[in-house]
N, C-alpha and C positions, 0 to 999 in steps of 0.2 A: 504493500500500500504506500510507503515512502516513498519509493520508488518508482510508482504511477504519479503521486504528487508531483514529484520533481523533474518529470518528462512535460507534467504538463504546465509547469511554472516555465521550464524553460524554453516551450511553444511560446507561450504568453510573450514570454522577451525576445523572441525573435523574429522582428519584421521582417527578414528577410525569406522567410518562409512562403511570406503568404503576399509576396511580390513577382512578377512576372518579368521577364527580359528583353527588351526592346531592342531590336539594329535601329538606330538613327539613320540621315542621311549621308550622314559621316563614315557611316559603318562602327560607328563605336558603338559598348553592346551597354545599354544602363537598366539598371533594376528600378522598377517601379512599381509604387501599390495596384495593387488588382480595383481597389474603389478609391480613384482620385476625384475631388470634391473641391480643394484650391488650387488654383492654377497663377502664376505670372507668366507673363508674355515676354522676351526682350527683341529685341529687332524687325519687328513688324508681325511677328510669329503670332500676333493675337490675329491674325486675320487668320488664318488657319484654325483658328477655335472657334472665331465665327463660323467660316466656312460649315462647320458641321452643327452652327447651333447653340454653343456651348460656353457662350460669351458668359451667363451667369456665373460660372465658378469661376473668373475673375477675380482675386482680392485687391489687387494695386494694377497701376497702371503706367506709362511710358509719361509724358510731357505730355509729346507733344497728340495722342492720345484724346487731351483734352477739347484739343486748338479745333475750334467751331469750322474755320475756313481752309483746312487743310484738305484738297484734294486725295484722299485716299478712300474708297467705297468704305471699310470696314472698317474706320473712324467716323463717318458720316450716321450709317446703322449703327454702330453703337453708343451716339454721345451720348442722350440721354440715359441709358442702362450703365454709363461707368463716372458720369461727373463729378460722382459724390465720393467716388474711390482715392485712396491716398496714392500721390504718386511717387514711383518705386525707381524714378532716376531719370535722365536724361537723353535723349532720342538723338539720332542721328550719326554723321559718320562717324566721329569720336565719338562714342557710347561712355556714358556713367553713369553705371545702375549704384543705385544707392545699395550695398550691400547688407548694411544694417536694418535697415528699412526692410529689406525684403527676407530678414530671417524672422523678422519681427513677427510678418504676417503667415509667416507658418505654410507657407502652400506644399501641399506633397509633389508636385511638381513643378519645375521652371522648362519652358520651351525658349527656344533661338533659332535663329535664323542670323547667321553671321558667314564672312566672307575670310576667315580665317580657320584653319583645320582645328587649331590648338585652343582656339576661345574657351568652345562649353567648358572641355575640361579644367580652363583655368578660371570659368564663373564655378564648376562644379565643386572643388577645392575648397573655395572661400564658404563658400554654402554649405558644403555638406549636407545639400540638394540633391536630387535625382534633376541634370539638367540635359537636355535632347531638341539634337541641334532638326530642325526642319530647314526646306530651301524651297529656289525656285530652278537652280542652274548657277553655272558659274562657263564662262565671261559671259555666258547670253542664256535666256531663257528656257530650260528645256522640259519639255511638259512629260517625259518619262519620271523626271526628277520631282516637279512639280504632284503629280498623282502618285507617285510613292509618300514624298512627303504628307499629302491628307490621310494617306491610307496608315501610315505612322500619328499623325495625331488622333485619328479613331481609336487605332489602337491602345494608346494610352488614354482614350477616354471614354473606351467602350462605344466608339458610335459608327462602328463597321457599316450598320445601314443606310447611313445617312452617306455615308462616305463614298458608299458603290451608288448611290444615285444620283450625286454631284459628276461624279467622273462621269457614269453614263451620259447625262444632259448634256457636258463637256464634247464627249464623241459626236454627238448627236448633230453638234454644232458644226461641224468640219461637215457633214453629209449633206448640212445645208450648201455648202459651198462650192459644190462641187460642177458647177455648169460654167466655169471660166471657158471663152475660146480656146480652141488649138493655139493660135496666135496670140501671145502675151503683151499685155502692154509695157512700157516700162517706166517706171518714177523714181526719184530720187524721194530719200527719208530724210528730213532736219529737226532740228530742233531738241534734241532727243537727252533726257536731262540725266546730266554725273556728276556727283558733289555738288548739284545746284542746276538751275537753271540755265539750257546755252541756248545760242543763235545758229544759223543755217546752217553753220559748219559742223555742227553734233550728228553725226548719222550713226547707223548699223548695219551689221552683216546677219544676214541669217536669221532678218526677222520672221518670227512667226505669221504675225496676221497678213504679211505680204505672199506667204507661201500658201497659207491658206484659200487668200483672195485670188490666186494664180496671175501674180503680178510678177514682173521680172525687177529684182531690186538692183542697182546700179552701182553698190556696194556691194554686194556681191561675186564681182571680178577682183576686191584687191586683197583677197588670200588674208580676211580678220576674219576674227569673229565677233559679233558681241557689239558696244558700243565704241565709236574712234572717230578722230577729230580729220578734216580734211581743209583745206583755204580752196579760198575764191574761186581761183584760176581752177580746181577742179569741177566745181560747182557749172560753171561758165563753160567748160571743155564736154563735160557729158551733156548738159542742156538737156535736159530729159523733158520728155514730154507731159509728166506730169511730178508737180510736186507735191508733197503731202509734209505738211509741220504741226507737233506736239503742240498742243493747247499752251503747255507749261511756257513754250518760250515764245510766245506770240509778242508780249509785249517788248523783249531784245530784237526781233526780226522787225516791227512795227517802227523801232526807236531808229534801228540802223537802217532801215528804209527812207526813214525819212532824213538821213546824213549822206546816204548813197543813190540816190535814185535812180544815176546812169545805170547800175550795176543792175537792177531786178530787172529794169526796161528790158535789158540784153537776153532778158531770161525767158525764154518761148512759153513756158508754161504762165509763167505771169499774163505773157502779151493774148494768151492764148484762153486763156478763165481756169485754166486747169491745174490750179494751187489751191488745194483743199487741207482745214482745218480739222485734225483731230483731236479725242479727246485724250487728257494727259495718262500714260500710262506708265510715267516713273515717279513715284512721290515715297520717299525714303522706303527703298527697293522698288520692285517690279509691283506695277497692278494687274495682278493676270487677268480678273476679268474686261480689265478693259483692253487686252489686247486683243479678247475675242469679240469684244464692241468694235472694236477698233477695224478689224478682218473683216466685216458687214460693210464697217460703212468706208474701208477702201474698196471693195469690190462694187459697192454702189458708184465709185465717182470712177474707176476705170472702165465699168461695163455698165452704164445707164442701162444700154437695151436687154440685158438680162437681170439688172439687179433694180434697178430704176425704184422699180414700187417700195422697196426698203424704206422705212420712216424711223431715220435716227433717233427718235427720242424714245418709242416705242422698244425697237432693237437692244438698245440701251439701256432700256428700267427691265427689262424682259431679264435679261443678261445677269445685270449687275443683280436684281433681287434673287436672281435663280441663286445667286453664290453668296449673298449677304442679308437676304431679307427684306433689305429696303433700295430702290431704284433714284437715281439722285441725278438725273439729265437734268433737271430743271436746275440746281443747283451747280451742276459744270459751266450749264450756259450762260447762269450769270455770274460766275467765276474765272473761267478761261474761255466763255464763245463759244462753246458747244461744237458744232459740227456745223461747215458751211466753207463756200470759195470767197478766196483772198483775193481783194484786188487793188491797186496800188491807184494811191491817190495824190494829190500835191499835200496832203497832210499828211503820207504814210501809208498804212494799210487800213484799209476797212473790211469787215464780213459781209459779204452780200446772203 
């Protein structure tokens, strides 16, 4: 009988029992409770708790988290459900999570999303947390990476269902797309935002929603991947028939517009109406759902006669609520312009 006692005292003390083990995206393997109940977030990684629903077991929260006007779908869905939370450190590319703060709050798990291999482990230390890194890709977006990573935050939060029916919808979206011509159009990407907001010179290689939209990206020839800066004289040398720029850096493209004007003149897509505004899809990391917004409404302004009917704002709240709960175009538009062609004026740029 002492003996059963003290098997079953020393069950009692060890949580490690009744913990299950996770591969991250990292590939590192961490123990976690089998019923997690608090949660913090650090590097945009609450969007993946959204994602499945799960923003309640929240206890603290990022900055910038709070910020009413900040461009990110899964801060917009969640202001009101985390206002009143205490917050748990600093946002951005230098990260300072208040450490103390967040032992304070006791959460059985810490999730991340960081761009460093060695981080969790070295948030995990200081914690003596269970902390599990989530992603999106590294140097560019990659949506294998992407759907593993929800299908790992289910896991650690029991919401496997929710999880395979995001990714499904996800697929479902690509089969919407699938009626591009033989014959590809081709654009240039600008604007495209790193450590901040840039101007036309910010492109990418390898974007998603241009593959999707079956658009030939112009960046694509110079053997990157990912996000990367280019000058003028390239911009000016491909003259691509259609431009497409990030909401985020409208008003850098508008400013130096109105400094440069020979320079957009020369630009066929300008002279031509076929400079379209999208909406922002980098706002401290990737917004994956609006890159799948975003793949609608490039195929809209490359293929009018098959996409034409598309109604961006509809596309849009469709999209974003499918992955966040709440649709927020109305809010892009009066934030960054929403979706529309650019056209140059003696004052700069306007939305038509």
């Amino acid at each position: 009988m002492a003996r059963l006692i003290i098997c079953l005292f020393a069950l009692l003390l060890a949580p490690a029992a009744w913990a299950k083990a996770i591969t991250d995206v990292f590939g590192r393997t961490v123990n976690v409770p089998d019923r997690v109940e608090r949660v913090i977030s650090i590097g945009s990684s609450m969007a993946f708790v959204t994602y499945l629903r799960a923003q309640n077991l929240a206890v603290g929260v990022e900055d910038v988290e709070k910020a009413a006007d900040y461009t990110k779908p899964y801060i917009q869905a969640n202001f009101e459900t985390v206002k009143d939370l205490p917050v748990i450190g600093k946002a951005g590319a230098v990260r300072m999570p208040n450490y103390e703060r967040i032992i304070s709050l006791k959460p059985d798990v810490v999730f991340i999303v960081s761009t460093d291999r060695g981080e969790p482990d070295l948030v995990q230390r200081k914690l003596n947390i269970p902390v599990v890194a989530v992603g999106y890709g590294l140097p560019n977006f990659d949506q294998d990476v992407f759907f593993r990573s929800i299908r790992i935050t289910a896991e650690v939060l029991s919401r496997k269902e929710r999880a395979e029916e995001l990714i499904s919808y996800i697929k479902s979206l690509t089969v919407k797309l699938n009626r591009a011509p033989e014959k590809k159009a081709e654009a240039y990407l600008g604007a495209i935002s790193y450590k901040g907001h840039q101007g036309l010179n910010s492109t990418a290689a390898d974007f998603l929603p241009m593959q999707l939209a079956g658009i030939k990206n112009t960046a694509d020839g110079e053997r990157k991947s990912g996000q990367f800066f280019v000058n003028r004289e390239y911009v000016l040398a491909k003259n691509p028939e259609i431009i497409f720029i990030d909401g985020n850096g409208l008003p850098l493209i508008a400013d130096d517009a109105r400094k440069h004007p020979e320079f957009y003149s020369r630009l066929r897509a300008f002279r031509n109406g076929k400079v379209f505004l999208l909406l922002p899809h980098t706002t401290y990391f990737t917004n994956p759902e609006m890159l799948y917004v975003n793949a609608f409404l490039m195929a809209k302004s490359a293929y009018p006669e098959i996409y034409g009917d598309i109604d961006p704002a509809a596309v849009a709240d469709e999209i974003v609520s499918a992955f966040t709960g709440k649709g927020i175009y109305g809010f892009l538009k009066k934030t960054t312009g929403g979706y529309g062609v650019l056209e140059l004026t003696s004052d700069g740029i306007k939305i038509k």
